[in-house]
C-alpha positions as CSV (number, residue, x, y, z in Angstrom):
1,X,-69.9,9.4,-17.2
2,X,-69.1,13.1,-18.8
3,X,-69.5,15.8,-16.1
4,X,-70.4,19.4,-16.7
5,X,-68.5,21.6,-14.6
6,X,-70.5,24.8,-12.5
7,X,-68.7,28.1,-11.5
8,X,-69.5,30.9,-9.8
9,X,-66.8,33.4,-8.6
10,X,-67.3,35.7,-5.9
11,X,-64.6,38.7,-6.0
12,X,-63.7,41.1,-3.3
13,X,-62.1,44.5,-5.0
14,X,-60.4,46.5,-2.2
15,X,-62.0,49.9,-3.1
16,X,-59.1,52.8,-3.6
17,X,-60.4,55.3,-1.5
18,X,-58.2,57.1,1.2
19,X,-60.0,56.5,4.4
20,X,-61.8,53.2,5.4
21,X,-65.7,52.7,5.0
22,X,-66.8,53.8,8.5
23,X,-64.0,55.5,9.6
24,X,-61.1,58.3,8.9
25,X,-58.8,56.1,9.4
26,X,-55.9,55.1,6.5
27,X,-56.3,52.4,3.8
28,X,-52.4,52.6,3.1
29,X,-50.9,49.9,2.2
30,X,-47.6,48.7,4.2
31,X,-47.9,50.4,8.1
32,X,-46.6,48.6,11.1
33,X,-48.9,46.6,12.1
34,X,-51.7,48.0,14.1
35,X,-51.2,51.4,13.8
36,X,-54.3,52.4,11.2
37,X,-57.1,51.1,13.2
38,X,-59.0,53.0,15.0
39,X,-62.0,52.8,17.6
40,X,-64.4,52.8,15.3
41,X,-62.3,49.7,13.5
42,X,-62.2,47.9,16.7
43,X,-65.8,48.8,17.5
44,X,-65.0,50.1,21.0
45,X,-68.2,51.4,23.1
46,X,-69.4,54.4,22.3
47,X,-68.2,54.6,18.6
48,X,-70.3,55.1,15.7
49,X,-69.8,54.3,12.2
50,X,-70.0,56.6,9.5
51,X,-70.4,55.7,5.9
52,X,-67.6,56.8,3.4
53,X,-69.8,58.7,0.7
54,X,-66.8,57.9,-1.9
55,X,-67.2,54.3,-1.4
56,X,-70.6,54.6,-2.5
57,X,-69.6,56.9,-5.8
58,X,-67.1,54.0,-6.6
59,X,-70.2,50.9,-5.9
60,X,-72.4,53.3,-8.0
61,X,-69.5,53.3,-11.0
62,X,-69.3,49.5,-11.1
63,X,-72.5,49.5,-11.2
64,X,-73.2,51.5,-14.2
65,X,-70.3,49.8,-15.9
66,X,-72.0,46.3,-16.1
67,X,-75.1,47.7,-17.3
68,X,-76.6,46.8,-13.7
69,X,-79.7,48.5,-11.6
70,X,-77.7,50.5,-8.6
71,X,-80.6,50.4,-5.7
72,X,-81.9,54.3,-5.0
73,X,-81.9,52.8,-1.4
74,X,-79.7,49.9,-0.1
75,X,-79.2,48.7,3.6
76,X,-76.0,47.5,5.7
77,X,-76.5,44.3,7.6
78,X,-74.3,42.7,10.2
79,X,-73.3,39.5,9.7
80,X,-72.3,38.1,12.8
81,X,-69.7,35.5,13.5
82,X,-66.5,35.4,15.4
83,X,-63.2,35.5,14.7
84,X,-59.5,36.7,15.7
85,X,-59.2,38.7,13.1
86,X,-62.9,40.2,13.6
87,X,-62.7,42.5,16.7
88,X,-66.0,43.8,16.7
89,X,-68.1,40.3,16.8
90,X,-69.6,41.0,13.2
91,X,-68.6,42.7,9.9
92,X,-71.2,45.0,8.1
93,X,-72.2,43.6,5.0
94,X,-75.3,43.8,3.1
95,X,-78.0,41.2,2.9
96,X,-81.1,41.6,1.4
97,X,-80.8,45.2,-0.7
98,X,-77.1,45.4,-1.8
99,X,-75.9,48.5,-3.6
100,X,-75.8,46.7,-7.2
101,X,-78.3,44.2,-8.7
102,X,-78.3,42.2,-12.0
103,X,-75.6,42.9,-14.4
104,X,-73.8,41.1,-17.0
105,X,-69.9,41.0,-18.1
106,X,-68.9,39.7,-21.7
107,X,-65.5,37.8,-21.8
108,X,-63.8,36.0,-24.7
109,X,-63.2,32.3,-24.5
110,X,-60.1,30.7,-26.6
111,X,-61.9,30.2,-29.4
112,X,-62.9,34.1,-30.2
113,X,-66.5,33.5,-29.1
114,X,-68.0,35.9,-26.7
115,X,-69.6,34.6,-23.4
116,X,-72.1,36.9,-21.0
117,X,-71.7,36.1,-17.6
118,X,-74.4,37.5,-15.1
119,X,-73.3,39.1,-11.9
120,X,-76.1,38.7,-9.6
121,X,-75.0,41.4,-7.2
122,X,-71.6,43.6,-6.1
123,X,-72.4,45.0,-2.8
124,X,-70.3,47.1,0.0
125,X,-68.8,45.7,2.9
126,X,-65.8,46.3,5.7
127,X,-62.5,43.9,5.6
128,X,-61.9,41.6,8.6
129,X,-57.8,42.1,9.8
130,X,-55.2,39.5,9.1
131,X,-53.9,36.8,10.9
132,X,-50.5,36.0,10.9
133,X,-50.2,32.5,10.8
134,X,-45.7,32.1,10.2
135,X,-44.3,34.6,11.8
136,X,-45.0,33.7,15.8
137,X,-44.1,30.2,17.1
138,X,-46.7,28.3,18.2
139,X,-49.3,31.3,18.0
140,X,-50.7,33.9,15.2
141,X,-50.6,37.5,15.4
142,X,-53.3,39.3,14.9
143,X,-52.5,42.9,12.5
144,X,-56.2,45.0,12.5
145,X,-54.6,47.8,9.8
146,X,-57.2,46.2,7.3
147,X,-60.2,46.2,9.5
148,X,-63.0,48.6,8.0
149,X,-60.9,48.7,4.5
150,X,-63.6,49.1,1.9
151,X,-64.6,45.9,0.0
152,X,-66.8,45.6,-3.3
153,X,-68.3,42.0,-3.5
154,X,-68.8,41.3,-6.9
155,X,-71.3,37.9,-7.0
156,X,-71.7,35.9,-10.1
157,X,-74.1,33.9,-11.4
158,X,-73.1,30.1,-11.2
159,X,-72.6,30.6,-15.4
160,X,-69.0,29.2,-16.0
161,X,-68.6,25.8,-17.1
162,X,-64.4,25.5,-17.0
163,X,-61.6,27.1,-15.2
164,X,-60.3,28.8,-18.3
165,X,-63.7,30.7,-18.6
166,X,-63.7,32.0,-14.7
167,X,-59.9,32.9,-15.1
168,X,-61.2,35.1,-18.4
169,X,-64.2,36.7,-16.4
170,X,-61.7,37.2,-13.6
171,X,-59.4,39.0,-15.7
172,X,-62.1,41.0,-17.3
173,X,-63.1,42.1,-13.6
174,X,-59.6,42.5,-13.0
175,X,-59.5,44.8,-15.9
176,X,-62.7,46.8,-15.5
177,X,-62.1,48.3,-11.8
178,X,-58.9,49.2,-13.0
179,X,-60.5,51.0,-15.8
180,X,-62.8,52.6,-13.4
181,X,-60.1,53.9,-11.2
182,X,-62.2,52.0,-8.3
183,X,-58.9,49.5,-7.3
184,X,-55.8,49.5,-8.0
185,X,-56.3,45.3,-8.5
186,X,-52.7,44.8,-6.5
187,X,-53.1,40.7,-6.2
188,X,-50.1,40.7,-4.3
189,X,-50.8,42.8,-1.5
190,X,-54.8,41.2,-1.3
191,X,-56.3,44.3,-3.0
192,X,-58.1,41.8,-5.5
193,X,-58.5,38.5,-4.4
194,X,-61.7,36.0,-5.0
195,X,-63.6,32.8,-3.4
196,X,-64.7,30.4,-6.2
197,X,-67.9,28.1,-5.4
198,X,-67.8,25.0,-7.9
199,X,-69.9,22.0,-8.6
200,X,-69.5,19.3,-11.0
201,X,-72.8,17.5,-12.4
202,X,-73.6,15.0,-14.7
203,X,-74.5,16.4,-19.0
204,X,-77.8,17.0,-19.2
205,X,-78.7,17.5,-15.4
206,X,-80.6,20.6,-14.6
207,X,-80.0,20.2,-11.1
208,X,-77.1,21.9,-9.7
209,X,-74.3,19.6,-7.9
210,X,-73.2,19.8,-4.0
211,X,-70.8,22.9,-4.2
212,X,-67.8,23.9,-2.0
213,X,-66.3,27.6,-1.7
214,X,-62.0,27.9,-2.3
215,X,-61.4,30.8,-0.5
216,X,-59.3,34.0,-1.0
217,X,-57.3,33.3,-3.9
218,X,-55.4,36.0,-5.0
219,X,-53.6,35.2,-8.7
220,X,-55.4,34.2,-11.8
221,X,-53.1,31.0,-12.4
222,X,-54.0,29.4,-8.6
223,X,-57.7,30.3,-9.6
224,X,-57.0,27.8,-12.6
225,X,-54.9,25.2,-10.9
226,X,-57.5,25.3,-7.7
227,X,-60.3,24.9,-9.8
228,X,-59.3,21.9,-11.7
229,X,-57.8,20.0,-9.0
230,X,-60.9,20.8,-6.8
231,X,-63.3,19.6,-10.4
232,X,-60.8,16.3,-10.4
233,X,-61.5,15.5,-6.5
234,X,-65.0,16.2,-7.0
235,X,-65.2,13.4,-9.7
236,X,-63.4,11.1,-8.2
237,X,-65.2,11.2,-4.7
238,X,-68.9,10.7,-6.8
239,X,-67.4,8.1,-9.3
240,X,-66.0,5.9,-5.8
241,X,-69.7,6.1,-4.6
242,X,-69.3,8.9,-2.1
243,X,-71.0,12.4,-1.6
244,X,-69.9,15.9,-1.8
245,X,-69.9,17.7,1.6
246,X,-70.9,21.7,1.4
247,X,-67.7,23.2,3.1
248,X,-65.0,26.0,2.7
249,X,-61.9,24.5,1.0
250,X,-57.8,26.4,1.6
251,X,-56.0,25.8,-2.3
252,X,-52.5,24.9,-0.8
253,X,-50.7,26.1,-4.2
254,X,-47.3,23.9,-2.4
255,X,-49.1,20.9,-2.3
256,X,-51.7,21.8,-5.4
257,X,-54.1,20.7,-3.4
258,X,-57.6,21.9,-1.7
259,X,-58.5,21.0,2.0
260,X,-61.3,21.4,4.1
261,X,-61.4,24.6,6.4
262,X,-65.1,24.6,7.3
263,X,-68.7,23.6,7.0
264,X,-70.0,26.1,4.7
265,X,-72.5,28.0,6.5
266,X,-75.8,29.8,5.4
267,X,-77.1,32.8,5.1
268,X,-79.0,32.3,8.5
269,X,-75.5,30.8,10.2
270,X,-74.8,34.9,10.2
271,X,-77.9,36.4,11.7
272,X,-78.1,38.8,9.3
273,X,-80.1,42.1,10.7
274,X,-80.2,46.0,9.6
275,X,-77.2,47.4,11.3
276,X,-79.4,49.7,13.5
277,X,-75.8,52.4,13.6
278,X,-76.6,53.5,9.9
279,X,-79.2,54.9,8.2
280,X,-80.4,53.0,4.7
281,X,-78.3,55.0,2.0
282,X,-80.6,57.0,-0.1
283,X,-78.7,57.6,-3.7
284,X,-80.8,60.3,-5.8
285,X,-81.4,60.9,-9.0
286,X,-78.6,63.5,-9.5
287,X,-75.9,61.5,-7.6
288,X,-76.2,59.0,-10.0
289,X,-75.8,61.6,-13.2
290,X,-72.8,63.1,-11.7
291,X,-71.2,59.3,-11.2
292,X,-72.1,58.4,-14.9
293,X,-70.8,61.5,-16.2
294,X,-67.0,60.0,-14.7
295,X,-67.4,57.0,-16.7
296,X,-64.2,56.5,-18.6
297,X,-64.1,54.7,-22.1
298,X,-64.7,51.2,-21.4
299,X,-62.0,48.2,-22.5
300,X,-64.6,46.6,-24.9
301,X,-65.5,50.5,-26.3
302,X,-61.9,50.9,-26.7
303,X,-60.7,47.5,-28.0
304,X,-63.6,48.4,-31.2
305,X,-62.5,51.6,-31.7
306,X,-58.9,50.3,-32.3
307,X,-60.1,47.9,-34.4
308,X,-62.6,49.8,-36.3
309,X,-60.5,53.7,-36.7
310,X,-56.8,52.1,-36.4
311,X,-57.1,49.2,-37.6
312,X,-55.7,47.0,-35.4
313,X,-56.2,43.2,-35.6
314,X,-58.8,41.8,-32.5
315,X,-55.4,40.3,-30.9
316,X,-54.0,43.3,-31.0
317,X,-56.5,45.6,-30.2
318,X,-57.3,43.6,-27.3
319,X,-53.5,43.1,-25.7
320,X,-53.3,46.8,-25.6
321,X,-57.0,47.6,-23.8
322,X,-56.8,44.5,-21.6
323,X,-54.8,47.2,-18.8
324,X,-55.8,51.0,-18.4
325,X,-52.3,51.7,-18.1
326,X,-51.3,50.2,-21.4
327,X,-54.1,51.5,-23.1
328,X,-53.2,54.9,-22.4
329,X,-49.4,54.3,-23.0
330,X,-49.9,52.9,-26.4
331,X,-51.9,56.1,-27.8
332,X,-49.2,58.3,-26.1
333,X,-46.8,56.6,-28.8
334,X,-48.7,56.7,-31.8
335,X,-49.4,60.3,-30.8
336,X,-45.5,60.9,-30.7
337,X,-45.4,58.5,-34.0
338,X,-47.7,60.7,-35.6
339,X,-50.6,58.3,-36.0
340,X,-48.1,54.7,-37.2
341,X,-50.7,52.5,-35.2
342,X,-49.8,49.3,-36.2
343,X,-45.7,50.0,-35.9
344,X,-46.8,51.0,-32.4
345,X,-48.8,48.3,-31.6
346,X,-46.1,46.2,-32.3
347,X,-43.3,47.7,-30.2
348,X,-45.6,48.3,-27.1
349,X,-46.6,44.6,-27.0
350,X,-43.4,43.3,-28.9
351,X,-40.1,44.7,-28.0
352,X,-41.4,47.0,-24.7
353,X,-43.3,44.3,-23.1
354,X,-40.7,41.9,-23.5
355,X,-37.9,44.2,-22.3
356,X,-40.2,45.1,-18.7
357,X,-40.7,41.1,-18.1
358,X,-37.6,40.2,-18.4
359,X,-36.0,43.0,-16.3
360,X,-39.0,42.8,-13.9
361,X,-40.4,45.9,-14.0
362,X,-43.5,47.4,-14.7
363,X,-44.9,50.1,-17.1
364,X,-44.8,52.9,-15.1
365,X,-41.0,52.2,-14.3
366,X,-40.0,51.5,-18.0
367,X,-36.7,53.7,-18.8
368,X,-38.2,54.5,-22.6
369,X,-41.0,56.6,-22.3
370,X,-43.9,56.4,-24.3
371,X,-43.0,59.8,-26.6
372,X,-39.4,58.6,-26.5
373,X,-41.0,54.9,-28.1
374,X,-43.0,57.2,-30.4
375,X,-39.8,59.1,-31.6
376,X,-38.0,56.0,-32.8
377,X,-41.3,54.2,-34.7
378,X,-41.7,57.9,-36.0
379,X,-38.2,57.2,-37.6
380,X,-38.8,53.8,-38.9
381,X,-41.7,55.6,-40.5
382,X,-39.6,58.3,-42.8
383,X,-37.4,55.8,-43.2
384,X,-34.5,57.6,-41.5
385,X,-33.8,54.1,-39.6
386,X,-34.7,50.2,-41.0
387,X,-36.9,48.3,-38.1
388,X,-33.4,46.1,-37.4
389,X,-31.5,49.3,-36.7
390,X,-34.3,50.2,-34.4
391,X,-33.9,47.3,-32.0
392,X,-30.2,48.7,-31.5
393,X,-31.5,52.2,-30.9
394,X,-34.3,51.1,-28.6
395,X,-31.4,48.8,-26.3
396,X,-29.5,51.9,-26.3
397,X,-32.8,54.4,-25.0
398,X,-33.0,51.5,-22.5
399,X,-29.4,52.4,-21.0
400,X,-30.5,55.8,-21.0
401,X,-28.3,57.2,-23.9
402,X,-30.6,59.5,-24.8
403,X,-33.6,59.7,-27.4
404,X,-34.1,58.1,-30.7
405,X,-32.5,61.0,-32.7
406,X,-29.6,61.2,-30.4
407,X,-28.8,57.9,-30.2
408,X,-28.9,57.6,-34.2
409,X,-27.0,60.8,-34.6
410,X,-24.7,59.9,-31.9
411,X,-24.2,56.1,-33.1
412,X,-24.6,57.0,-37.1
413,X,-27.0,54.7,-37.6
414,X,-28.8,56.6,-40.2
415,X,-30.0,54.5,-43.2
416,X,-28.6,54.9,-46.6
417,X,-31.4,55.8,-48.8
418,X,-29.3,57.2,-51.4
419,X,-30.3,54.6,-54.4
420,X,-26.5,56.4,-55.8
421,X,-24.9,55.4,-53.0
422,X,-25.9,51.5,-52.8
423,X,-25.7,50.8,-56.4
424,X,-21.8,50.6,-56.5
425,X,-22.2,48.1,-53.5
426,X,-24.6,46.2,-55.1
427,X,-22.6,46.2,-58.8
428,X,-19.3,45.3,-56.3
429,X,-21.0,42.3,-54.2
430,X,-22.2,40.8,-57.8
431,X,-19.0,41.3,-59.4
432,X,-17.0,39.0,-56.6
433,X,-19.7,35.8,-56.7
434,X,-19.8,35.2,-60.2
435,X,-20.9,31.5,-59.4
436,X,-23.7,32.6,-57.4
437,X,-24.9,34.9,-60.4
438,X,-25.0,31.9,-62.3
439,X,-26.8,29.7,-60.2
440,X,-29.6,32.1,-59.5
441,X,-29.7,33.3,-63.4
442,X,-30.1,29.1,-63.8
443,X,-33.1,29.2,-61.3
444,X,-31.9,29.1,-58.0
445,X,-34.1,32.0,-56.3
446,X,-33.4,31.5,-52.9
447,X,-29.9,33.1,-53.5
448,X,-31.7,36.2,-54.0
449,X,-31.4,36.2,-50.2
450,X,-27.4,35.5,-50.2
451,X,-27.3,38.5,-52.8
452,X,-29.3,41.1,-50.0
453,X,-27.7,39.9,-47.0
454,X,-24.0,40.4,-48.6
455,X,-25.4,44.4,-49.2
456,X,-26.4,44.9,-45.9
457,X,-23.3,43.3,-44.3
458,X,-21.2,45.4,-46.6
459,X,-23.5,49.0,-45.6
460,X,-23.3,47.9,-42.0
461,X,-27.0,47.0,-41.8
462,X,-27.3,50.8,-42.9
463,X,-29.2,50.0,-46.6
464,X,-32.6,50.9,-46.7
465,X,-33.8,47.1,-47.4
466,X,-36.6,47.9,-49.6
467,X,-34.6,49.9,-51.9
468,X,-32.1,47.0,-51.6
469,X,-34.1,44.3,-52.7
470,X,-35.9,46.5,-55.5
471,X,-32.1,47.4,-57.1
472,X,-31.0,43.6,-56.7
473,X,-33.9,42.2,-58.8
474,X,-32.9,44.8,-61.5
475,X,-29.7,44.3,-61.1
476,X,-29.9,40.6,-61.2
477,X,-32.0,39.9,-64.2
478,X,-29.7,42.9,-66.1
């Protein structure tokens, strides 16, 4: 029997404000533990909540980004369970009139064809703490920094039919609140992190299958890996004759394998009500201007208009726009290369982006900056270096030598562009492989490239190598 795989991802972006949702207390990342909760975190008697207006902004921004309806008037619910990690009994969510409602995300699947993915909801809500499972024999610690840290729930519809496509839509996500300024997407430290609820039925069925929830996976390649191996144990339990069980399933990324944490509950499991310590939140018209007016240029705006004014292939265009921070360091070069896009393009994704993964480091700690990048394409460009020379001038920007035009000057690694001044090498190199003269006078045209590499090893690699190859054809057939 062929199966058709169902995916719905539900993603949890830690919002990047400075304070937590309901309280004044820090969202920064890396404190001792238990030292930025406060009383309203640990709901002690007598506290009340207050509701984070910046939060809301930051709900209202996704919102607008996805094309979605943001509520004029949404409520907080608590959704009561309990929990180490949960000192108050209940976490405020929201149930029945979330923040955002019905939007839609395009993504790109392998083949170049675009996919819309509905998001059914994003909504605001408080972190639980952390348990610390590893580093207390026989017990787990309990750290509360994270309690009240503010959460956007982004909800999909169940529209993904493969693991590739929800690691694409994750991505985009990933992408777009990065864009927005909204999180800072930091997988690592559980910033952006995602539960995945899949379901496998047969072709054809319009029924949905039995579906269990992976929780809290925080990397794009365990999203993957978690998703197939959960689709393959899915299979294999309905193809034995068995049933699926509705349950929260832990991806052990050791192991590669899923296991069972818990029935998965319902809505109802939570006794959702209003939160009767906050008010419903009220967004006016002029709120909602103010937050649209903020919107930045978009990754799919962006990625056309570096096809369409620079253009830049769709590959290209959309390595470059996939990450804010890119994005903004690629136009800083072509600034500084006075408008060479596609040189540009090629050493921010080429040469740079090869140089910060294998060293390990990221953009913002690259030792070439983007106008120092720009300098040195700026050069290829007036031909004052050949692109090989450039690779030697970048590696010695990299060890902090200086910029482009001091390490050439430095280094005299300025080309030779001089036609006067590579003719006699040229006549000289022909002169000494009379045999080679013959053979490619009798035919043999691949000698041609004997002919320009015996130049440039004689100028050092210093020949301009488009004035090279023009004075050896002439030079050749004379």
């Amino acid at each position: 029997m062929q199966w058709e795989v169902v995916i719905g991802l539900e993603i949890h972006a830690q919002l990047a404000t400075k304070s937590k949702i309901f309280s004044g207390a820090s969202t920064a990342y890396g404190a001792e533990p238990n030292t930025q909760a406060c009383a309203v975190d640990l709901g002690l008697p007598g506290v009340l909540p207050v509701l984070n207006k910046e939060a809301v902004r930051m709900a209202a921004k996704f919102g607008l980004a996805i094309g979605a309806n943001v509520s004029r008037r949404s409520v907080f619910a608590r959704k009561n369970y309990f929990y180490p990690d949960s000192p108050k009994g209940y976490q405020i969510s929201q149930m029945e009139l979330p923040i955002v409602e019905a939007g839609e995300l395009e993504i790109e699947l392998e083949d170049g064809s675009i996919k819309v993915v509905g998001i059914t909801r994003a909504h605001l809500e408080e972190d639980a703490g952390k348990s610390m499972h590893g580093d207390f024999q026989g017990m787990t610690g309990i750290d509360l920094n994270r309690a009240g840290t503010p959460l956007l729930e982004i909800v999909s519809e169940p529209d993904m039919r493969s693991s590739q496509e929800a690691v694409a839509y994750m991505k985009k996500i990933h992408s777009l609140v990065q864009y927005l300024e909204i999180c800072d997407g930091n997988m690592q430290e559980g910033s952006f992190r995602c539960d995945a609820n899949v379901s496998v039925r047969p072709f054809g069925q319009e029924e949905y299958g039995t579906r269990t929830e992976l929780k809290n996976i925080n990397s794009f390649r365990f999203v993957e890996k978690a998703i197939e191996i959960e689709v393959e144990r899915q299979i294999d339990i309905i193809e034995a004759g068995g049933r699926i069980t509705q349950e929260t399933r832990l991806y052990d990324s050791d192991k590669n394998e899923t296991r069972s944490m818990r029935s998965k509950e319902e809505a109802n499991d939570y006794r959702y009500f209003p939160d009767p310590d906050l008010l419903p939140v009220v967004i006016e018209e002029s709120f909602l201007e103010a937050v649209k007016a903020t919107l930045p240029e978009l990754p799919d705006e962006k990625k056309h208009r570096f096809m369409e004014t620079l253009s830049l292939s769709a590959y290209d265009a959309a390595v470059l726009t996939a990450s804010r921070e890119v994005a903004e360091f690629f136009e800083v070069v072509m600034a500084a290369a006075d408008g060479e896009s596609k040189l540009s393009a090629n050493w921010v994704s080429g040469e740079l982006m090869g140089a910060l993964n294998k060293n390990g480091l990221s953009l913002s700690e690259s030792p070439v900056s983007a106008v120092m990048l720009g300098g040195m394409i700026k050069r290829i460009a007036d031909n004052t270096i050949s692109g090989k020379i450039a690779k030697e001038v970048f590696e010695a920007m990299w060890k902090g030598e200086g910029d482009a035009d001091a390490v050439i000057e430095t280094k005299g690694l300025k080309q030779i562009t001089d036609a006067s001044a590579i003719e006699p090498v040229i006549d000289e190199i022909i002169a000494n492989n009379p045999g080679q003269l013959e053979q490619y006078r009798g035919g043999k045209d691949k000698l041609f490239g004997f002919f320009v590499g015996q130049v440039m090893k004689a100028t050092q690699g210093k020949a301009n190598p488009a004035q090279v190859n023009d004075l050896l054809k002439q030079k050749l057939k004379a």
